[in-house]
C-alpha positions in Angstrom: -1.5 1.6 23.8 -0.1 4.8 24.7 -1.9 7.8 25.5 -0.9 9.9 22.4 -1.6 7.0 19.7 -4.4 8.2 16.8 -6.3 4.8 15.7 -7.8 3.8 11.9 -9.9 1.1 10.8 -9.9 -0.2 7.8 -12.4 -2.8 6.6 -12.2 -5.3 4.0 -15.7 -6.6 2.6 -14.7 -9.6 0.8 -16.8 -12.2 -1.4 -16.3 -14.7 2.0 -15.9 -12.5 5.1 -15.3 -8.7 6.5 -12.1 -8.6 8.3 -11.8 -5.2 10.1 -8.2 -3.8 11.3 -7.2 -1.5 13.9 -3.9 0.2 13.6 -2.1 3.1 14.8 -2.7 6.2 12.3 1.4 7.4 13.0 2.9 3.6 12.0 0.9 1.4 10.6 0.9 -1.1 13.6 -1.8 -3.8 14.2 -3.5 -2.9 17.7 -6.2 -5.6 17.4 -8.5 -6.8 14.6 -12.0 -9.0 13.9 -13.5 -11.3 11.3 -17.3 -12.4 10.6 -18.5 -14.6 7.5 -20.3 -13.7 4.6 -23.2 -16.4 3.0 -21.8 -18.3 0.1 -23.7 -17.6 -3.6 -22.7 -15.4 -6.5 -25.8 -13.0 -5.6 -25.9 -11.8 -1.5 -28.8 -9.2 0.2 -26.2 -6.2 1.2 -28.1 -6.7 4.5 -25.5 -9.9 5.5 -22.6 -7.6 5.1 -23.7 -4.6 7.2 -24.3 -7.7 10.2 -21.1 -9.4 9.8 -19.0 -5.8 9.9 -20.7 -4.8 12.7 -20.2 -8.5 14.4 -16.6 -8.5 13.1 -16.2 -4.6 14.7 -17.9 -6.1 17.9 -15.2 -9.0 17.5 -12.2 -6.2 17.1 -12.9 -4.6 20.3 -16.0 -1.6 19.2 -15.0 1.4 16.5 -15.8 4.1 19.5 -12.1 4.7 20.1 -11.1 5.4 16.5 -10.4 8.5 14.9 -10.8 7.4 10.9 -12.9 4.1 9.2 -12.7 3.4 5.4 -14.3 0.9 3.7 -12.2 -1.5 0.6 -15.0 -4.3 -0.6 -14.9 -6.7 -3.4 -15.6 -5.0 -7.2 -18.2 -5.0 -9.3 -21.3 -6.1 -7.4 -24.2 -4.2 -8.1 -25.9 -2.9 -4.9 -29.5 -1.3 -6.8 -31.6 0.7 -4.4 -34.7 2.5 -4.9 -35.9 6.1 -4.2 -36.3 5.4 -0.2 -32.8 3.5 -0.2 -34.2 0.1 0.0 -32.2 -2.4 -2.0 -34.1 -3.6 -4.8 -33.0 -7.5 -5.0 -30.1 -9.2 -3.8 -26.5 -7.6 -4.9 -24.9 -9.4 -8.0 -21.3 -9.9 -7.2 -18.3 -9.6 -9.8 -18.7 -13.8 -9.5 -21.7 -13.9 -10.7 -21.2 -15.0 -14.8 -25.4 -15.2 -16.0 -24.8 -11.8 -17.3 -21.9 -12.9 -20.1 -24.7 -12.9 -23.1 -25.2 -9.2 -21.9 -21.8 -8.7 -22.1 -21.3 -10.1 -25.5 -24.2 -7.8 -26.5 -23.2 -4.4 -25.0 -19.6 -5.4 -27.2 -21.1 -5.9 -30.1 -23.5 -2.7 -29.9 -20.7 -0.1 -29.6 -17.5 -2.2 -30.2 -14.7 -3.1 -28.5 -12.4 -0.5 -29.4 -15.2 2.2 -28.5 -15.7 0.7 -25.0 -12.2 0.8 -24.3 -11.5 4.2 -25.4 -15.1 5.7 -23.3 -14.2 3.9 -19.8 -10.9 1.9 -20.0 -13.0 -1.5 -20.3 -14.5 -4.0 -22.6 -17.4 -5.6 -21.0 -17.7 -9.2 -19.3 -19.7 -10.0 -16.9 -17.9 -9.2 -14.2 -18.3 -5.6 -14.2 -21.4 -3.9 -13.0 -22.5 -2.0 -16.2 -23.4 -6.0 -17.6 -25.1 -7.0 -14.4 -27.8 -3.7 -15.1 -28.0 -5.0 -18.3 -29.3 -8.3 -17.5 -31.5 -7.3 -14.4 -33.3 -5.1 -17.7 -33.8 -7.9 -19.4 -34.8 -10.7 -17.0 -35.9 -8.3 -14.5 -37.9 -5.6 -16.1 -40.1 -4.2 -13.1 -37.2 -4.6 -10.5 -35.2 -2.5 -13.4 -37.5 -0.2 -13.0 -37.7 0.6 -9.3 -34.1 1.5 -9.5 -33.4 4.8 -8.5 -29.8 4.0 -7.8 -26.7 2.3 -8.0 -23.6 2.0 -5.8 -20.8 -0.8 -5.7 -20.6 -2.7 -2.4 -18.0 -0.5 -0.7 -20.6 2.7 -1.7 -23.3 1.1 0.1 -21.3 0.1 3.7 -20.0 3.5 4.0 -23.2 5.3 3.2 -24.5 2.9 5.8 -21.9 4.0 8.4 -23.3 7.8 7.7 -26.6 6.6 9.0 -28.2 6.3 5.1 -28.8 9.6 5.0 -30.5 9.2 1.5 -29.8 8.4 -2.0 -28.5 11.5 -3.2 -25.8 11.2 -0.5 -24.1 7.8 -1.9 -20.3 8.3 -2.7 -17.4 6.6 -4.2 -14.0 7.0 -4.9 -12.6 6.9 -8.9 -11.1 3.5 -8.0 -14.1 1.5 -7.3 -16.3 3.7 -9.4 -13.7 2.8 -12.8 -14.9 -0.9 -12.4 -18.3 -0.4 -13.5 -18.2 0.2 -17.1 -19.7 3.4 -16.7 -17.0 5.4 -15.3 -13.5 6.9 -17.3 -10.8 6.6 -14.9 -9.0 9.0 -17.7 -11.2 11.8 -17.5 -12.7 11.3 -13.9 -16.4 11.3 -15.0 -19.7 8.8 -15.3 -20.6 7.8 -18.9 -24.5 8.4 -18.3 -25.1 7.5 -21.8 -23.3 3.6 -21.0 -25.5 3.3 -17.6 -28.8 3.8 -19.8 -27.8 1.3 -22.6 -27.9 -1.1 -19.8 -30.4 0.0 -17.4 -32.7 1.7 -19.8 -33.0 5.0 -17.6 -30.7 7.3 -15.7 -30.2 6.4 -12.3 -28.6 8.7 -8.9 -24.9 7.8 -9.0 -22.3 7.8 -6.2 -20.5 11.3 -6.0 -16.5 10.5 -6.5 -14.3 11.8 -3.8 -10.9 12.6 -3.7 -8.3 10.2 -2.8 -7.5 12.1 0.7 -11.3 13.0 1.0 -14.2 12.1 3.2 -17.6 11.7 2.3 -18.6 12.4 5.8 -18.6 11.3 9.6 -20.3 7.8 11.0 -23.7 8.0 12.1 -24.4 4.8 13.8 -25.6 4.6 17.5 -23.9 1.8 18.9 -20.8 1.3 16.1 -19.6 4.5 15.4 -21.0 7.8 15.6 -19.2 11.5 14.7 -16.0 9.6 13.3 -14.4 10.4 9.8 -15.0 8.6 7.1 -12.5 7.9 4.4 -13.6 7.4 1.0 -13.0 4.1 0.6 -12.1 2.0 -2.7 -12.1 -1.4 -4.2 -10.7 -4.4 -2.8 -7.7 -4.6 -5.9 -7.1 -0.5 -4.8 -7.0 -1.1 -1.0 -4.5 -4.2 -1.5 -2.2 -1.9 -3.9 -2.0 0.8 -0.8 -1.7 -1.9 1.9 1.3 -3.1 0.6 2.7 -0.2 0.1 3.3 0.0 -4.0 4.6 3.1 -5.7 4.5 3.7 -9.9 7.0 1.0 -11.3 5.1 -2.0 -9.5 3.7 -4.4 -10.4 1.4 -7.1 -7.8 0.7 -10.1 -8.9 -2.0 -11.5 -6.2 -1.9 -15.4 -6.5 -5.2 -16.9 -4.9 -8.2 -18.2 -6.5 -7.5 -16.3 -9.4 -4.5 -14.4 -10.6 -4.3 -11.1 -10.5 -1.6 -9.1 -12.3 -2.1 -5.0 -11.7 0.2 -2.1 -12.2 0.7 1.3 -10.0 1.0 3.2 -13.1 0.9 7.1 -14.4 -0.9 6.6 -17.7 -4.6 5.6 -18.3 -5.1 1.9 -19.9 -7.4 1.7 -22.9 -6.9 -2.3 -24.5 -9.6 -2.9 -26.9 -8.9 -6.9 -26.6 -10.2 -6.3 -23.2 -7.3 -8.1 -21.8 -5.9 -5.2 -19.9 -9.1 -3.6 -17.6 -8.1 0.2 -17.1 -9.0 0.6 -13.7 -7.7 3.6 -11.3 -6.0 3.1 -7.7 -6.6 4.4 -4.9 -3.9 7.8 -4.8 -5.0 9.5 -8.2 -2.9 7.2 -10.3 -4.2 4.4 -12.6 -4.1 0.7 -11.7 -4.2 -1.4 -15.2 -5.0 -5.1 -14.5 -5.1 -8.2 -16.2 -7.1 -11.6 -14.6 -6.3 -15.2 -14.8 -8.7 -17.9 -13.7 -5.9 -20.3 -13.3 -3.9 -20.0 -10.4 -3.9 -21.6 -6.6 -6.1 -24.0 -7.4 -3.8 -25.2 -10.2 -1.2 -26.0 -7.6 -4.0 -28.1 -5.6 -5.1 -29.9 -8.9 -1.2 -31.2 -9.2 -0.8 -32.2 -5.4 -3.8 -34.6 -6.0 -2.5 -35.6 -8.9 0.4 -36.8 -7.2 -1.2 -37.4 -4.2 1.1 -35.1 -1.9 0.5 -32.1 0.0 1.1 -28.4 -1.4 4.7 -28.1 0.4 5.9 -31.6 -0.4 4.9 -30.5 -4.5 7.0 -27.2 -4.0 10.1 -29.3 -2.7 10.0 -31.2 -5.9 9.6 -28.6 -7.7 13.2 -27.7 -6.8 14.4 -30.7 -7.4 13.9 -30.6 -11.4 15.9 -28.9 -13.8 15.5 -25.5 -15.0 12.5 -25.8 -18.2 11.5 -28.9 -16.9 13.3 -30.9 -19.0 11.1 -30.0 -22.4 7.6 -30.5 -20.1 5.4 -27.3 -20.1 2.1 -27.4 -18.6 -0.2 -25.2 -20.1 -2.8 -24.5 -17.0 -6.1 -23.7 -18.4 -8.0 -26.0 -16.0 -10.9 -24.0 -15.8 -10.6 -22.6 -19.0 -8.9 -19.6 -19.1 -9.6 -15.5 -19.0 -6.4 -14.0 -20.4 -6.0 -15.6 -22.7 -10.1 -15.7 -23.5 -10.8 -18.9 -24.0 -13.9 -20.0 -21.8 -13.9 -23.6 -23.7 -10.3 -24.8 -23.2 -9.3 -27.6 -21.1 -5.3 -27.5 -19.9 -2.6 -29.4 -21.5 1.0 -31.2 -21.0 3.4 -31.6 -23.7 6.8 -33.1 -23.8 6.5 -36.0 -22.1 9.2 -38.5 -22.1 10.5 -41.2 -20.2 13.1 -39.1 -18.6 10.4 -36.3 -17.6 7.5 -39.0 -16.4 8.4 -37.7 -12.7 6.4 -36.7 -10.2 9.4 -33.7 -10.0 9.0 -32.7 -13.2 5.5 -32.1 -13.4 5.3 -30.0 -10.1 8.3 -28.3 -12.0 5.7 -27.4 -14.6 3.2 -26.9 -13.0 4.8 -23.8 -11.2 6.5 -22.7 -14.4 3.2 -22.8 -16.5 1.6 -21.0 -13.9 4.4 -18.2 -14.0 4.3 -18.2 -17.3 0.7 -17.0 -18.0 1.3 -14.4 -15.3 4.6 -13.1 -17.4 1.7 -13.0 -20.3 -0.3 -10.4 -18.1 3.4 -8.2 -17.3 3.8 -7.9 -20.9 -0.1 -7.5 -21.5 0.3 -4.3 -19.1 3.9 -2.8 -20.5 2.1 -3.1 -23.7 -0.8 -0.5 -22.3 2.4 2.0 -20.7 3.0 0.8 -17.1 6.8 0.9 -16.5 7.2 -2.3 -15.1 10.5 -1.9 -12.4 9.7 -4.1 -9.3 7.3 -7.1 -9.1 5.2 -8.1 -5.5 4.0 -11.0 -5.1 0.6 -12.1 -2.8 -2.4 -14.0 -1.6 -1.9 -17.8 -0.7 0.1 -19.1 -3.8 2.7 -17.0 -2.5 3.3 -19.2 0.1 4.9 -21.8 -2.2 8.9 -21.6 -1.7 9.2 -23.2 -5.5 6.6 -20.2 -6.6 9.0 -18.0 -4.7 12.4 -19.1 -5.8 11.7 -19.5 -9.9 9.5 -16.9 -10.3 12.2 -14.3 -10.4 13.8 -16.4 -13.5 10.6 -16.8 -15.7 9.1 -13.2 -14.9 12.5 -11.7 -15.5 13.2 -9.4 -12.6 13.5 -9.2 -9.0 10.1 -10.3 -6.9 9.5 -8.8 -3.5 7.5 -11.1 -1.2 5.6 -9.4 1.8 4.7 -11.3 4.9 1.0 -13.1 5.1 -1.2 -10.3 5.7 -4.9 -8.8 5.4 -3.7 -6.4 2.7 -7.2 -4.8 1.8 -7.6 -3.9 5.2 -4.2 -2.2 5.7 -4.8 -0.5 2.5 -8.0 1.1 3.8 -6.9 1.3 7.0 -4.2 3.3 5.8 -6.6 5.3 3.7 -8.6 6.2 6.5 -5.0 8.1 8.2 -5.0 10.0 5.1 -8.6 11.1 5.3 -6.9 12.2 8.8 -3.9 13.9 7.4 -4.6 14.9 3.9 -1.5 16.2 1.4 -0.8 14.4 -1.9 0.2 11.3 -0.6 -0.7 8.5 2.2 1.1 8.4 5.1 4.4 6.5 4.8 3.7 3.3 7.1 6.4 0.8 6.9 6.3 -2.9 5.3 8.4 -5.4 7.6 9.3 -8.7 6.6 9.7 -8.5 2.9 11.7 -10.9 1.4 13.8 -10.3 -1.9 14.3 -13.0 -4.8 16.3 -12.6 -7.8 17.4 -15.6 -10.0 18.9 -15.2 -13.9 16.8 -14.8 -16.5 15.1 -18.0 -18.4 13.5 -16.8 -21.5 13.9 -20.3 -23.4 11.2 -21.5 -20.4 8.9 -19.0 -21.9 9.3 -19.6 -25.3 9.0 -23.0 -25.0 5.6 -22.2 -23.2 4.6 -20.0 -26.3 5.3 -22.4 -28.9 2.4 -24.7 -26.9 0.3 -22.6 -25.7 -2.4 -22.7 -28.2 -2.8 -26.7 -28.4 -5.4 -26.2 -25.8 -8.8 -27.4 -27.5 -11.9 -27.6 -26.0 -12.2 -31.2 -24.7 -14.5 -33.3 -26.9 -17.7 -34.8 -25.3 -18.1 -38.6 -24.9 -21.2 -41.1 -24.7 
């Protein structure tokens, strides 16, 4: 390291772990990172991920020597504290689905359409504003005690300031717009939405700019007297780790799919099939979530009893459209489209396309095909769609790789592997550093460009399917 070298860290509190990054503030490079796991469950005491950052900071080499630390964390989960700070019962996370009849009901109260135009959202039970709901209702005294409410990323970095008291909680507009109590168009709280769902008015985090800082660490022993960037969501950090500018899109292939646009103009869908979420830089970040993705490449593999790159090589050995075969990929149901009950599908099976080619062929086009749904889901809300990015582990696929440039319609970037939340707020925390209207320009190495002709009959084949997805009848 040499003498003159500023260091960031940026942290990424995820559902399963905290990874924690260490990079130079002037370039972007890795210096040296740590890891520490979170407990498994859809509800988690906040306690768990204060010890694993600080064992994955310990693991990373200490904070002491760093100039900047922001925080990204997963979305959603409500953190409720009381008047003296003290969480009030374990955190709900955006995984957690027993608040969906809450959901339903906060819908049908106001309606869709007047959801979407107050905060950009129509409930489900991801967001928090549904999780306050149903601690009210199954909950009532614990409601009660809540003097507070911050998202997970709200709660580390207060934490990092040495909890200097309710009042002092902050967030950023990012995070804060995936509540359902927050406008990501006109930058304020909806205090009337919070009380529908938590019956009273509660402290909520200050927003701070995008270049801001909340403050300076106050932790004996981690970090103490070091500026603190705001910090933002997990989807936010990812869109500033790899870089994207307005025009792109990411489409984040992991557990679920995620499909999210850099974009200029506020998103207000009152299907609820676009979520009108900010980013991270004072621009808007419109996204759309599948259930279905990854895990429908694994489902196939076992189906064929081959391993993930094996299926990808015969992929590419089938013809373009799969011969007629579409796969319609609602294995778990499905999100966008919302259908909870419906069970996946194959159609247009002949003798001819009864090989094991042709359905990891259409597997990987199905898949593409419900994320070319989303792209069109977001141009419909105003992102101008100009380059598309793809992530997470399904990336990994050379078959995803190589046709998803034909079915999506334009060029796809790959970046390398990488710990993009981190980076993001890694990245974020050498703006705190710098300030001006931008983040620092840190350079993305190793991305790899596909392009491929155009294959709209592969989607419209796929449409004219699509809906023979019933709910699969109970036997016995």
């Amino acid at each position: 390291m040499g003498p003159t070298m500023t260091l960031v860290a940026g942290i990424d509190s995820s559902t399963q772990s905290c990874k924690i990054v260490i990079r130079d503030a002037g370039t972007g490079a890795l210096v040296r990172e740590g890891r520490a796991s979170h407990p498994d469950g859809t509800e988690v005491d906040p306690r768990h991920w204060w010890t694993a950052l600080r064992t994955a900071a310990e693991e990373a080499g200490g904070l002491e020597d760093v100039a900047a630390i922001s925080v990204g964390a997963q979305q959603h989960g409500m953190v409720a504290l009381d008047a003296a700070g003290e969480v009030v019962r374990p955190a709900l996370l955006w995984n957690d689905t027993r608040s969906a009849p809450q959901a339903a009901r906060l819908t049908t109260d106001l309606g869709a359409k007047t959801w979407a135009d107050a905060v950009g959202l129509v409930p489900v039970a991801s967001f928090t504003v549904t999780k306050l709901a149903w601690l009210t209702e199954h909950e009532p005294d614990a409601a009660a005690r809540v003097a507070a409410v911050g998202l997970p990323h709200d709660w580390l970095t207060w934490k990092l300031r040495g909890a200097p008291g309710i009042e002092a909680l902050t967030t950023d507009r990012g995070d804060a717009s995936g509540t359902g109590y927050f406008s990501a168009a006109t930058n304020s709280y909806r205090r009337d939405l919070l009380q529908a769902a938590l019956g009273h008015d509660a402290v909520l985090p200050e927003v701070v700019a995008p270049a801001g800082s909340p403050g300076s660490t106050a932790v004996p022993g981690l970090s103490a007297g070091t500026v603190l960037g705001a910090g933002t969501g997990d989807n936010m950090a990812a869109a500033l780790g790899v870089g994207a500018r307005p025009g792109d899109v990411i489409i984040s292939i992991g557990t679920s799919g995620v499909v999210s646009a850099v974009a200029n103009v506020p998103a207000a869908d009152p299907s609820g099939t676009v979520a009108g979420f900010a980013d991270a830089t004072g621009r808007y970040l419109p996204l759309v979530c599948t259930l279905n993705a990854a895990r429908v490449f694994d489902a196939t593999a076992a189906m064929l009893g081959v391993g993930l790159a094996t299926l990808s090589d015969l992929a590419l050995q089938a013809p373009v459209g799969s011969g007629g075969l579409v796969l319609v990929p609602y294995l778990e149901g499905e999100r966008t489209p919302n259908r909870p009950d419906a069970t996946g599908a194959l159609h247009g099976l002949r003798l001819e396309t009864a090989t094991p080619a042709h359905l990891a062929r259409a597997t990987v086009e199905g898949l593409l095909c419900g994320l070319a749904d989303g792209l069109d889901a977001l141009a419909a809300q105003g992102a101008v769609i100009e380059r598309v990015m793809l992530v997470g582990g399904g990336a990994k696929s050379e078959a995803l790789r190589r046709i998803a440039p034909s079915v999506l319609g334009r060029p796809v970037l790959v970046p390398p592997p990488g710990e993009y939340v981190a980076d993001g707020a890694a990245r974020q925390a050498a703006w705190a550093l710098t300030g001006g209207e931008e983040p620092p320009a840190w350079q993305l190495t190793g991305t790899e460009l596909f392009e491929a002709d155009p294959t709209p009959a592969v989607r419209e084949r796929y449409a004219s399917v699509q809906d023979m997805t019933a709910p699969q009848p109970q036997l016995g």
